[in-house]
N, C-alpha and C positions, 0 to 999 in steps of 0.2 A: 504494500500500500504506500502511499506517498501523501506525505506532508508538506502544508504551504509552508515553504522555509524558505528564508534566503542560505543560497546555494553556500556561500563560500563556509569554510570550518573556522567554526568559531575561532581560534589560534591565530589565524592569518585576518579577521575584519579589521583590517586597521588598527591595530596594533592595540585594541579594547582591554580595558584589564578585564580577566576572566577568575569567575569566582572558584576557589577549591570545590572540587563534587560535597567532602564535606559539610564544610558552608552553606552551599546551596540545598543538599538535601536536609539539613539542620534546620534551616530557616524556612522552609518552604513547611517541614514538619510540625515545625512548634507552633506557628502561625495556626494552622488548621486545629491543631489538640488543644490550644486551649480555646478558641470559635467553638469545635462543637463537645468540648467541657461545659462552657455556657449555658451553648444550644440544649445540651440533654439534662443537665442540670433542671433548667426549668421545667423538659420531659416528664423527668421522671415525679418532682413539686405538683405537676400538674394530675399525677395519681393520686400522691400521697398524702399534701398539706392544703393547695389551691382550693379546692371546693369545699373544706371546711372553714377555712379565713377567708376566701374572696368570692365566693357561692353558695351562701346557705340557702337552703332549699329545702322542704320536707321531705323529697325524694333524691332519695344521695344519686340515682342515675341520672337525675335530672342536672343536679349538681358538678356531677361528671363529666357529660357532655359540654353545660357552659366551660368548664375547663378548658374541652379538648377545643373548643369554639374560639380560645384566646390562644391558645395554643399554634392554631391554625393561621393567625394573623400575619405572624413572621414569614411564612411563606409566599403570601403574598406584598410583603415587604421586598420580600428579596428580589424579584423582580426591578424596581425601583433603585435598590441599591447596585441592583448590574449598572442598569446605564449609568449613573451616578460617577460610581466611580471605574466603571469600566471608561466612562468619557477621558476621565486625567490617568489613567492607565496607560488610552492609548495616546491620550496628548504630552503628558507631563512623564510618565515613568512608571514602572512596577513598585519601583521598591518605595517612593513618597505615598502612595497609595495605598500599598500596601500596610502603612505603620498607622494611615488614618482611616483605614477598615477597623486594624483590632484594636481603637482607641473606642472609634463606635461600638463595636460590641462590648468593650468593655466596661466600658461607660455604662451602655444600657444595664447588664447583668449587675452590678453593684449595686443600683440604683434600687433594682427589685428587691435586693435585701435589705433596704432603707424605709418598704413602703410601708403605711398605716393599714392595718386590714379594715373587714368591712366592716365589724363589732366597734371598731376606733372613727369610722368619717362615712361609712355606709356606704353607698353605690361609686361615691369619687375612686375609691379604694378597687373595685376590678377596671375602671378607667385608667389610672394609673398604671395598673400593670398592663394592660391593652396594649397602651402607649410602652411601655419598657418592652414589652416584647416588638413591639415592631419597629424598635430601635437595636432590637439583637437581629431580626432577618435583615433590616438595612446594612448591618453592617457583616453579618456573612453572604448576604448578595453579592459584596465587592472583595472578601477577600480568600473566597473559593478560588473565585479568576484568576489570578493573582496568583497565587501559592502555585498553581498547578505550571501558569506559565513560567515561574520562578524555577521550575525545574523543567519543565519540555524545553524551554530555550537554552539552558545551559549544556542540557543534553547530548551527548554524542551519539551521529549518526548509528540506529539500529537501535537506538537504547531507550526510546522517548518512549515504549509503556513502560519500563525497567525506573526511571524516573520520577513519568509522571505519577508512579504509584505510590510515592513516597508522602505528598500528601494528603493522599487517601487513608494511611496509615492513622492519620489524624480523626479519623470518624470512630475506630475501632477504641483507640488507645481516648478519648475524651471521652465515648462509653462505659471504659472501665473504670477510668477516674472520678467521674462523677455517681455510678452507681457504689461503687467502694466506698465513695465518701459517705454517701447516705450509706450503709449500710456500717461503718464505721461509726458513724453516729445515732443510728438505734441500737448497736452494741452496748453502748457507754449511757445513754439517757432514753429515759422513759419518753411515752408516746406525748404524755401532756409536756414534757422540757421541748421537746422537740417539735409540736404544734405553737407553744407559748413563745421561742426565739431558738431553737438548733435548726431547725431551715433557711433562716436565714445565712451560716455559716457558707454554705458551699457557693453561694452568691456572695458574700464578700471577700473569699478565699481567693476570687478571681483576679483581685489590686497583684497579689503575689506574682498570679502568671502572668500579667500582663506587662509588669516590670521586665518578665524572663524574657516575653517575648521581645518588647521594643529593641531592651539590649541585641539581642540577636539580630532582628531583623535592622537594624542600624550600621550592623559591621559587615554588611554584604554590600556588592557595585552594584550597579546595572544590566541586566541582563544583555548578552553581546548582540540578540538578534534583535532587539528595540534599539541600542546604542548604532548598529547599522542604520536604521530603520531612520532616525533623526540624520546620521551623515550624509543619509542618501534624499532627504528631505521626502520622507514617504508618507509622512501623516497627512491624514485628514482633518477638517476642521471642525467637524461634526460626525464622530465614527456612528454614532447609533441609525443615524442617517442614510450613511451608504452602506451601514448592514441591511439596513432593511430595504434601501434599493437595489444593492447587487447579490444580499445572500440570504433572499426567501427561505429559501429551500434548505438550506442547511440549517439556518435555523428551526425550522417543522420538524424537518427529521429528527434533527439532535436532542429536540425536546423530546419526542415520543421512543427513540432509542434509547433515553435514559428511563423514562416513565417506571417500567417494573423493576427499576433499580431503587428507589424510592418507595414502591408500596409495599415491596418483600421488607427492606426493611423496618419500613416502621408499622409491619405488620405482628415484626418478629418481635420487636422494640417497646415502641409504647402502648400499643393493643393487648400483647401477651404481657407486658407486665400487671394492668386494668385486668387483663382477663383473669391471669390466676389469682386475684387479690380479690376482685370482686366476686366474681363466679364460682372460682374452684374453693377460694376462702383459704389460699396457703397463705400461712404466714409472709409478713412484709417481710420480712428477712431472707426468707430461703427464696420467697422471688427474685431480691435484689443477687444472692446467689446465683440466681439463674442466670441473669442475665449481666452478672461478671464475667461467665462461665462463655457464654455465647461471643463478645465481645473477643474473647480471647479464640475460638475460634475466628472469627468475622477477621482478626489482623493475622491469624496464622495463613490464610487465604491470598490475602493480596497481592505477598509478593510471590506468593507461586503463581497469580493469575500474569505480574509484569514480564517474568521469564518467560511462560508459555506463549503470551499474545507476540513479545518481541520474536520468536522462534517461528509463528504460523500464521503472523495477523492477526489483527483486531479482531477485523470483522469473521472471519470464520469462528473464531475460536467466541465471541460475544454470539452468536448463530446456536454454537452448541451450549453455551449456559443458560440463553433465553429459554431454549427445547425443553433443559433440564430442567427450571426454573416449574413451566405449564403442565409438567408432571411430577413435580411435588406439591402443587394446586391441589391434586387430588388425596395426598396424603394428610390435608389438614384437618379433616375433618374425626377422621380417626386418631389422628395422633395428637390431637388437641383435648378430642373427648375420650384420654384412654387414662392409662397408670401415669405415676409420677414419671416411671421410666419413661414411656412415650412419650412425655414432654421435652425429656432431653433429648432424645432420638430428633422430633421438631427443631429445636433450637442448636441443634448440633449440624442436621441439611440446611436449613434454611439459613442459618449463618456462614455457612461455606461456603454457598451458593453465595451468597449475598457480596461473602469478600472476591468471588470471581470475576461477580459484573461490576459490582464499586471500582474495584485494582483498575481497568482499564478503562470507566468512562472517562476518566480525567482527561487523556489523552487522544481519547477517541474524541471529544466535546470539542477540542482546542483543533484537531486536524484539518477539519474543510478550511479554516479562517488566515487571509494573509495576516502579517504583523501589525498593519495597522488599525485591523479591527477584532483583533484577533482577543484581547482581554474583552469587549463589550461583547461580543460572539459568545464565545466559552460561556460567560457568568451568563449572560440571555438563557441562552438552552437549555443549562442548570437550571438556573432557579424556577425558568415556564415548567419545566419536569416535575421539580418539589411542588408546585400550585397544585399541578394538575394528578400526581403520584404519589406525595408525601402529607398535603395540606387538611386532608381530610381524610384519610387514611384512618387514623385510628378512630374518627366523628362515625366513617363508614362502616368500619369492622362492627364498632361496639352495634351501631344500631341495625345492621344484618343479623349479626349473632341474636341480639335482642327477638329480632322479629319473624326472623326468618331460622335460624340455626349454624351451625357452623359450618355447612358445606358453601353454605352461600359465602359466605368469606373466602374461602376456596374458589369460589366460581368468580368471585371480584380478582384477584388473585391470577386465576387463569386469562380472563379479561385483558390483565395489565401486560402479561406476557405476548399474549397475538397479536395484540396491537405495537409493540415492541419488537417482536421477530418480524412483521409485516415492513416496518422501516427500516431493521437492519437491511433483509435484503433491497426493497427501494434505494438505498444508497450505495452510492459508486465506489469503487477500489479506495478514490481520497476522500470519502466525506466518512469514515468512521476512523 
């Protein structure tokens, strides 16, 4: 397959200083783990604490749902934040953008640990967090884009899933961080310490990473194929403009190629945590267990998925985990409604799976797109993906399972896959 790249090796563009692999895959990493540290953070608060401080309701599903309804908001943020800061991405630089992404995210998630619940100022109180949360998708809107290109450009020929996989590592490893947290903290304190002010900890634990992160992300250069890109005066003045004049198409595709990357997970993720909490009534602790447990799968996956795609292609090797993906649809419904065992058997496929197609969309997203529109590209087809795969995902699960049973979540599930394998193959040798 082939990549919109400028042709020459990085080594020789004019003499660019070029960042160590370490460096680059270091900061490209930490950027994304503590984004979706944040991001799941609020995740997993939005099972656990959210609808009893900022949704009270006489029907805890009722409650529930408003949860996963605010929960949802950020993904249609993130849209917003592509163009944003995908605009000074592709005009001003990666790396300046880059450090005023995870300011916005970080900003926002602190903030949430700061709020008044509703018992304290009443309905202002899920407004506020509304607004905090769609200041966490604004600000992972623009530093998805970013991180991924932070390593595809640095990238040596042959090597860009090998790479781009590296910030993907960041979804698994800020999964295990933030449920560990929580589950560290109902170790140590009771449910009322922890209702009354221990959820707020892992929302202001975030000031710590975000110091790790700026330092990091501060002692990296410019990526050589954007430093090109300005020598060769290739910007445009408005990228979000000429994406959507010259690369319809890649954008459609790229949105609905990632689509069942998104709903497997946050099927596996924040629905299965909801579900065994409420439904099956496991303890909150051996849930958060679980989905440590899946997490560490979901990163043991990636980088086998960056070897194999750099070894076969994208797109073949995305073709056969889609395939796989539409027939473990079928497996949910049994192995959701079986033994404890079954459940791990679930979250042990389904997070394999998960880190197969995650490992390469990075780089499959960023592939149709030249340099100059190439960050507003990427984060676009991302975050339309998250809207349209991620954003109601768990709103959908729960109120399937509710009304209908568990296959039907299966059949949402299979849904996400056909419409996803149907794009893969629609797309050319260079657009995955």
């Amino acid at each position: 397959m082939t990549d919109q790249t400028i042709s020459a090796p990085a080594a020789a563009r004019g003499g660019t200083s070029v960042n160590s692999p370490a460096r680059v895959l270091l900061a490209s990493l930490i950027g994304t783990t503590i984004e979706f540290f944040d991001f799941y953070v609020y995740a997993t608060a939005a099972v656990l604490v959210f609808p009893a401080l900022f949704f009270p309701a006489a029907d805890p599903t009722t409650a529930l749902l408003a949860s996963f309804a605010t929960f949802s908001i950020a993904f249609f943020a993130r849209p917003f934040g592509a163009i944003v800061f995908g605009h000074f991405g592709d005009r001003v630089g990666r790396k300046a953008t880059l450090i005023a992404a995870l300011l916005t995210m970080g900003v926002s998630t602190v903030v949430i640990g700061l709020l008044p619940t509703y018992a304290q100022i009443g309905v202002a109180a899920p407004a506020l967090l509304a607004l905090c949360r769609f200041g966490q998708g604004f600000g992972l809107g623009g530093e998805w884009g970013g991180a991924v290109l932070l390593a595809t450009e640095n990238a040596p020929e042959g090597k860009r899933s090998w790479y781009g996989m590296f910030p993907q590592l960041g979804a698994p490893v800020g999964l295990f961080l933030s449920s560990g947290f929580f589950w560290v903290l109902l170790h140590f304190m009771s449910q009322d310490d922890l209702l009354a002010w221990g959820w707020r900890l892992p929302f202001l634990a975030s000031i710590v990473l975000i110091v790790l992160g700026m330092w990091v992300r501060l002692s990296i250069t410019e990526t050589p194929e954007f430093a090109e890109a300005v020598k060769r005066d290739q910007r445009v003045s408005v990228p979000v403009v000429e994406l959507f004049r010259h690369h319809k198409r890649s954008l459609f595709l790229g949105t609905f190629v990632a689509l069942v990357t998104f709903v497997l997970f946050y099927i596996c993720s924040a629905w299965l945590l909801s579900y065994n909490v409420k439904v099956r009534q496991i303890a909150f602790m051996d849930a958060l267990l679980m989905q440590i447990y899946g997490s560490v799968i979901f990163g043991l996956a990636i980088p086998l998925a960056g070897k194999i795609a750099d070894a076969t292609g994208r797109r073949p090797f995305l073709v056969v985990v889609t395939v796989l993906i539409g027939a473990f649809s079928f497996l949910l419904a049994p192995l959701m409604g079986g033994s404890a065992a079954s459940l791990y058997v679930f979250i042990t496929v389904g997070m394999f799976l998960m880190g197969l197609t995650y490992g390469v969309i990075g780089a499959a997203l960023a592939a149709p797109f030249p340099t100059k529109v190439r960050y507003t590209g990427a984060s676009i087809t991302f975050n339309f993906a998250g809207i349209f795969g991620a954003s109601l995902a768990p709103y959908a699960a729960t109120w399937l399972q509710q009304n209908y049973g568990l296959a039907h979540v299966g059949y949402y599930l299979l849904a996400a896959a056909v419409v996803t394998l149907l794009c893969i193959l629609a797309s050319g040798r260079d657009e995955v």
